[in-house]
N, C-alpha and C positions, 0 to 999 in steps of 0.2 A: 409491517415490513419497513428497513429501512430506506431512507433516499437519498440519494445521491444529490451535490449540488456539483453542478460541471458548468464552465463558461464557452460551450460551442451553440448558444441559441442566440445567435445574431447580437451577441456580444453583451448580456444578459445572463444573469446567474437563473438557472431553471433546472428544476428538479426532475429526474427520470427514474419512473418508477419500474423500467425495464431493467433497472441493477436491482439484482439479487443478491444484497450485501450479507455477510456473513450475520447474523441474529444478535449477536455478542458484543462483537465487534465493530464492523463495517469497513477497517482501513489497519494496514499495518502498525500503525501510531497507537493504535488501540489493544493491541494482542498482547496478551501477557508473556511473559518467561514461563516457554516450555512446551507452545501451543503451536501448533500448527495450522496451517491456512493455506488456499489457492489463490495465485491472483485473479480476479474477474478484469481489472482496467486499468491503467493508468490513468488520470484524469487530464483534458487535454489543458495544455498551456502552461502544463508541470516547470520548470524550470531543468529536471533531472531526467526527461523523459527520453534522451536519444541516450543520454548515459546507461539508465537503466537497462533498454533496450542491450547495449555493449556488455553488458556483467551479467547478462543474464534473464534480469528481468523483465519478465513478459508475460501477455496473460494464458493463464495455464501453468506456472511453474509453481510448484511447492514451496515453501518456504516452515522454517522454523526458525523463533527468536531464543537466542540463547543467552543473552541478558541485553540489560538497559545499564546505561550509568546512571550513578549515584544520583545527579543532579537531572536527571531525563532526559540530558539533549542528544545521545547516541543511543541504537540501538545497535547490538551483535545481531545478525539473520546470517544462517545457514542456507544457505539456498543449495542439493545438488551437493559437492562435496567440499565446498569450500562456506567458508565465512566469510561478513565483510562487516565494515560498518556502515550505517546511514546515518543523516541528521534526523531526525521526529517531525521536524517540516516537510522534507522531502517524502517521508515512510507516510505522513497524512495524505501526500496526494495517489497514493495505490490503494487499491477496492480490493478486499475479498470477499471470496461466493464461502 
């Protein structure tokens, strides 16, 4: 199984084996073009986290990556009936089950 590193343990990087990250994967940043995924988290102290909340993203919503650029620093995601783009920093701090 994989773990999770999140910084909410008394300000301390610690691994929680209670994320049931996707087996493949584990994070947005990781999901190929064309795959789909759930989110399980956002990880706390995201930089993107109240934003994502605002477009969308939350845990429980589907998502599909409908491409990467060239150079890897955006991803396209589908979320729902719209597309959007994220940066690959931002897309590492979201967990899938």
């Amino acid at each position: 199984m994989n773990k999770a590193k999140c910084s909410c343990c008394a300000g301390e990087k610690a691994t929680h084996p209670e994320y049931k990250l996707h087996p493949e994967w584990g994070t947005l940043a990781e999901l190929p073009v064309g795959a789909a995924g759930t989110i399980l988290k956002i990880l706390p102290g995201s930089r993107g986290r109240k934003k994502f909340a605002d477009i969308g993203l939350v845990p429980g919503t589907e998502l599909v990556v409908e491409s990467i650029a060239p150079f890897g620093g955006l991803l396209r995601v589908k979320v729902l009936e719209t597309s959007m783009a994220l940066h690959r920093d931002d897309a590492a701090d979201i967990l899938l089950a």
